[in-house]
N, C-alpha and C positions, 0 to 999 in steps of 0.2 A: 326707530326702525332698525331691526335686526341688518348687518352685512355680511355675507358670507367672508369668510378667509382668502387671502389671495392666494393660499394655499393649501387647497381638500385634498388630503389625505387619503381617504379612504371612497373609494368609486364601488359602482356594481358594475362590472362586465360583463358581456355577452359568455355564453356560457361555451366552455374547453371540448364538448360537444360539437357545437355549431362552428367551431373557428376551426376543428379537427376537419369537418364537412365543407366549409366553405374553402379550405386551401387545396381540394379537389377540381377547384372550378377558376374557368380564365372570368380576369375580370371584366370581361365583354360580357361574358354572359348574364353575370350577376348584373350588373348596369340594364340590359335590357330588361330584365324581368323586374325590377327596380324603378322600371317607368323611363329608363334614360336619365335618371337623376344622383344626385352623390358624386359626382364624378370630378375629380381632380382637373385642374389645366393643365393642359400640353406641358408647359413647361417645367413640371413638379414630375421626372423621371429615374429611372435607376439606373445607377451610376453603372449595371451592366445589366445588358436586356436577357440576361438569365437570371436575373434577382428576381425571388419572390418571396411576399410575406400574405401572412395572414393575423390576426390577433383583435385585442381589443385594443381603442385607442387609448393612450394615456396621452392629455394635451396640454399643452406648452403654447402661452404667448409670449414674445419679448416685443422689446424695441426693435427696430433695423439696427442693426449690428453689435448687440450686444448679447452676450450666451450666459449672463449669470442665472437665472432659470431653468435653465436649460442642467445647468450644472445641479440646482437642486429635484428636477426632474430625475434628472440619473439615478441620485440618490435615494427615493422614493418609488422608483417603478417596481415593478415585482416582476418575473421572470414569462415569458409568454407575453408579456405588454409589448404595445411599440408605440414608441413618443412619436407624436404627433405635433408640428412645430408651426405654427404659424409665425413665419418671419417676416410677412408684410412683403412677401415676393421680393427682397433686396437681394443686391446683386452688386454691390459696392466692399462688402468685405465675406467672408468667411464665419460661420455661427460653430462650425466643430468639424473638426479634423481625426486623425489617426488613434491622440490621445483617450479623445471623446467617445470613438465609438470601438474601438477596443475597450474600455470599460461597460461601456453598454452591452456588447458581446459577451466579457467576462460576468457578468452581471442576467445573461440569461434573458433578454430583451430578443424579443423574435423581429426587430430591425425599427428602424428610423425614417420617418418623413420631417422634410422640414423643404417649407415654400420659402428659400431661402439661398443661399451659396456654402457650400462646402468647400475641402479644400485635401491635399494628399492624395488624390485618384488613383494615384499605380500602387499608392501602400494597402490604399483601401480594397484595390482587385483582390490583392492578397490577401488580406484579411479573411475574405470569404465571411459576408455580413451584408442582411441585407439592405443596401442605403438609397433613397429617394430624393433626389433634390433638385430647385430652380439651376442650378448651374454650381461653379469653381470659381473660388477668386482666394490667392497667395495671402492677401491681406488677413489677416485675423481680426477679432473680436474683443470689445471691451465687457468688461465685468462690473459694471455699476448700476443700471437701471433695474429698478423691480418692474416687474409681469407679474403673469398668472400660472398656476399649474393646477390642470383638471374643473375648468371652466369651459362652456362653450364655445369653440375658436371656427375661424372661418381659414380654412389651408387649401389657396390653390384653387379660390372658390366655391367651395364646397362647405358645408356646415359639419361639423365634426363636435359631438359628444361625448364627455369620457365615460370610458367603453362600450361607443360605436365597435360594428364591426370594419375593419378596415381590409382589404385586401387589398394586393398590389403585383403585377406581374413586366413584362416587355411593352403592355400597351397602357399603361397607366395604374391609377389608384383610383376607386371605388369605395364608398364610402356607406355604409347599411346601418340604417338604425337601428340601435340594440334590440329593442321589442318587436322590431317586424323581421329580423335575420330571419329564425326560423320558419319563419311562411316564404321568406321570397328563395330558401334553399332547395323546400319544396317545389317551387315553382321552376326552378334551375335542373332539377333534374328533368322534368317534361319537357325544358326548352333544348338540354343536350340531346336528349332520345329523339325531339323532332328535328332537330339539324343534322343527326346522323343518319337516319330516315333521307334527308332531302339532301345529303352529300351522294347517299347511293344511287337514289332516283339519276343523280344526274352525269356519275358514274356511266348506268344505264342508258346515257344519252338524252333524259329528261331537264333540258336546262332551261323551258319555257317558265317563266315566272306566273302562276297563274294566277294572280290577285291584281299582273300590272293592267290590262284593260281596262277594270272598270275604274283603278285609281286614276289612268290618263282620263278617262271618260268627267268623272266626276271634276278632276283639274280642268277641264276645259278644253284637254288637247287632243281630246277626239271625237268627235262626233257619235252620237247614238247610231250602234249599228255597224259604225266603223273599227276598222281591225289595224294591227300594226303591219 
């Protein structure tokens, strides 16, 4: 029986197209149109709620606290990627700091997820790069276990494919399958044009919700015939 490598090389990404299109879009929107699914945990956030990314994912497994993968990641992504890091949500030590994603920067990477702990926060403000993570811990990282790079990884929840499309804004990370991005981009623009539509209506004073009656009705909580 054939094994894949614990290290693939070469991916197909979503296409420089679609990820131009998608970083037009907050990641609430995409997630609704998306069915409500892909969607990152809470605690997988940007180290400033002005970061944002778009791109394909390039992914990354390790152990809990170890970043040697991580390190051969860097060396492997190509420019427009963004590693994607499944670090088993730990929160005990630090997977990459200043060193790290300064090269990832230099290196042309359109930013970093990792479900995991970081570490250098006020260097990283500065840096201006976009970074997503479980939290900060001073502790660092050892360099010994093998992982994966550019296998299926699960980050924060969510199933992540390399190159998924990944977006990432102030309200989290969003996660699009490569083959369905362009249909759900389409569907994102109809859902911006009708919430700008239903921002004005209400502008106008239209702030009744006109789908909640018959949802109360149908929940149980109001009677046929009965009004709020």
């Amino acid at each position: 029986m054939n094994q894949l490598p614990e290290v693939i090389r070469t991916i197909e990404r979503v296409s420089p197209d679609v990820v131009q299109q998608a970083a037009t879009f907050q990641a609430a929107i995409l997630a609704d149109v998306a069915g409500r699914r892909g969607t990152m945990h809470a605690r997988v956030a940007p180290v400033h709620e002005r970061m944002r990314l778009a791109g394909p994912a390039f992914t990354v497994e390790v152990r809990p606290g170890d970043n040697l993968m991580i390190h051969a990641a860097i060396a492997l992504a190509q420019p427009g990627d963004i590693l994607v890091i499944d670090g088993k949500g730990d929160q005990t030590a630090a997977l990459m700091g200043t060193l790290m994603l300064s090269a990832c920067k230099k290196r042309g990477l359109a930013g970093v997820i990792v479900d995991g702990c970081i570490r250098d926060k006020l260097e990283l403000l500065e840096l201006d790069f976009p970074v997503f993570s479980a939290g900060f811990n001073p502790a660092g990282p050892t360099k010994f276990v093998p992982g994966r790079v550019n296998h299926p990884i699960a980050c924060g929840g969510a199933m992540v494919h390399p190159g998924d499309l990944v977006v990432g804004d102030a309200d989290g990370v969003v996660v699009i399958e490569r083959a369905k991005a362009p249909a759900m981009l389409a569907l994102a623009v109809k859902k911006v044009a009708d919430e700008a539509a239903r921002i004005e209506s209400i502008a106008r004073g239209d702030t009744a919700a006109k789908w909640l009656p018959a949802a109360l009705r149908a929940a149980g909580v109001l009677k046929e015939g009965e009004t709020l």
